[in-house]
N, C-alpha and C positions, 0 to 999 in steps of 0.2 A: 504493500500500500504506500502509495505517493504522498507526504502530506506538502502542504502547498504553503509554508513558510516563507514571512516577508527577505528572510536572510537570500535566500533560493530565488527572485524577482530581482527585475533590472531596477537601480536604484532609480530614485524619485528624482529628478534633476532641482525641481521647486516642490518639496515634500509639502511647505505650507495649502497646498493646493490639494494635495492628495493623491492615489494612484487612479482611481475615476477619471480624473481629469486630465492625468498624462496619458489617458488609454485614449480619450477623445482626439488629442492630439495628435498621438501616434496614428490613429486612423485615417484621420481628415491626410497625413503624408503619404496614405496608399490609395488615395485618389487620383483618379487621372484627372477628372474634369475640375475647370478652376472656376468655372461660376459657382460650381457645389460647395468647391474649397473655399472662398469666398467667403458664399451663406453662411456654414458651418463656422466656420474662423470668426461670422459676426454673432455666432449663438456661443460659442463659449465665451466671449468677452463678456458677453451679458450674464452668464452663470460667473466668471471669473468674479463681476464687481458686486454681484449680489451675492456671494461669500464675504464680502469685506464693507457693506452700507456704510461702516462708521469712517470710510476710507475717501467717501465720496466727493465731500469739498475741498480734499487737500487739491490744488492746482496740478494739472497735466494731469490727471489721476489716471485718464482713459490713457494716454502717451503711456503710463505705466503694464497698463496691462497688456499693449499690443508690446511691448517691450517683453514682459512674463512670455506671454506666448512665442516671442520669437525664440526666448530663452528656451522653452521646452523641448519646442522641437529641432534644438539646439542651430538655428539659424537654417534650418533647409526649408521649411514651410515655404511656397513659391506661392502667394496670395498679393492680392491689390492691399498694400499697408495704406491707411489714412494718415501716417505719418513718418518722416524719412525713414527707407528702410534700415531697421538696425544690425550691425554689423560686432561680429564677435568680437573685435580688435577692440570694440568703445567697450567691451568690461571687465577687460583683463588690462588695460594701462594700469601704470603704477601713478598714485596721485604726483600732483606736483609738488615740488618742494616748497614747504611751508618757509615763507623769508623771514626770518629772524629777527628781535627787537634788537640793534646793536649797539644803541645808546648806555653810555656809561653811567648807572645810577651812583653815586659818592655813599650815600648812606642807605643800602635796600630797607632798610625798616621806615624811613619814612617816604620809601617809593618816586619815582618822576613827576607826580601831581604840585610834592612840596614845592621840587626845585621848580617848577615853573610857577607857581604863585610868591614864590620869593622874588625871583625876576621880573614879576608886576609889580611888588613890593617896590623894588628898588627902583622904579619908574614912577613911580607915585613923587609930587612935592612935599615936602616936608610942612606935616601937619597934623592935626587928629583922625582926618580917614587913614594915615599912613599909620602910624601908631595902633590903631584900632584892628588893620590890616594884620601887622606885626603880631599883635598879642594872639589874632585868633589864630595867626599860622605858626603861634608858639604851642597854641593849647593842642591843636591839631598835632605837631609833631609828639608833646609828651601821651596825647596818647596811643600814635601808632607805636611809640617805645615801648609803652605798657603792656602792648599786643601781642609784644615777641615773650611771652613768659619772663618778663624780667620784673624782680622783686618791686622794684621800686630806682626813683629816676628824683632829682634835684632840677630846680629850676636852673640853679646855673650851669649844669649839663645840659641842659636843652637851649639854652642863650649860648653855650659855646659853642654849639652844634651850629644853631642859627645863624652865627658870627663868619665861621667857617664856612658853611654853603653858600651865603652871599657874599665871599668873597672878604672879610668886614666891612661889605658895605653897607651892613645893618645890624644894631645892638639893640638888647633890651635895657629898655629905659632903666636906671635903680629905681629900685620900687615897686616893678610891676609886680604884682603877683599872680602868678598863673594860677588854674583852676587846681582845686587839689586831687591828690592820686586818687583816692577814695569815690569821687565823684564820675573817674573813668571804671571802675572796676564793678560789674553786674553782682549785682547780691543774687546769688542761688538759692531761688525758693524749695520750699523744704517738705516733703515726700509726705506725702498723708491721705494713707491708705483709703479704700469707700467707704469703708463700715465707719471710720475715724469723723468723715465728713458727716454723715450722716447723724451720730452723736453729736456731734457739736452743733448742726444747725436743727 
């Protein structure tokens, strides 16, 4: 006795689809006549997307399926495509090479955002927007410091810091005082269990 195990079957090329569906395909290629092919080629696109409704408004959707289909029958299907016909070569390129950020950040904890708001900083006239400017991209730096797992950070670590990214073309005032550590640092609320809520309210 035969038993008729999936291991024993020609794989699924798009398993998501099922083996029903690559048997339809396979057959529509042992067709001679191409208006049939055709027809058929337009009924399983219609079965293909009514497997996937929740698929429907992503854009090109149908482009996708005539694209599955081509996959199946791994590019021989000889049919009128409604859209360029697709070609094995477009799915096996290697992507392209993703370009790389090459810009040199001086301090990665407070990121490329700082250094260029310092840089408007130091365009600004001297004054209370400039000042005002300063402190908040002081407070903003202590707390991407904060960020990195580090205990704890001094204002005048952070105005040094300051000093040296712009170049000293910017110091904190004496006096300023920045916001304190405690105020960057998330208080973790505390675990309480259902039955516990429930008691208490």
């Amino acid at each position: 006795m035969e038993y008729d195990y999936n291991s024993c079957r020609p794989r699924l090329i798009l398993p998501e689809y099922g083996r029903n569906m690559q048997k339809m395909v396979d057959h529509i290629l042992s067709m001679e006549d191409r208006d049939e092919r055709n027809r058929l080629a337009q009924a399983i696109i219609t079965i293909m997307g009514n497997m996937n409704p929740h698929l429907r408004d992503i854009n090109d959707f149908k482009h996708k399926l005539w694209d599955h289909l081509a996959i199946m029958s791994e590019f021989k299907l000889d049919i009128d495509y409604p859209y360029d016909v697709p070609r094995a070569e477009e799915f096996v390129e290697k992507p392209r090479r993703v370009a790389y950020n090459t810009n040199q950040i001086r301090f990665r904890h407070y990121g490329k955002i700082i250094e260029r708001l310092i840089e408007e900083a130091i365009k600004l006239p001297e004054g209370e927007d400039k000042e005002t400017l300063i402190k908040l991209i002081a407070n903003q730096m202590k707390k991407s410091y904060l960020a990195w797992n580090r205990d704890s950070v001094t204002d005048a670590i952070i105005g040094a810091d300051l000093e040296a990214l712009s170049g000293k073309r910017i110091k904190l005032k004496e006096g300023v005082k920045l916001s304190d550590q405690k105020d960057f640092q998330k208080q973790k609320k505390k675990f309480i269990p259902r039955n516990d809520k429930k008691q208490r309210n």
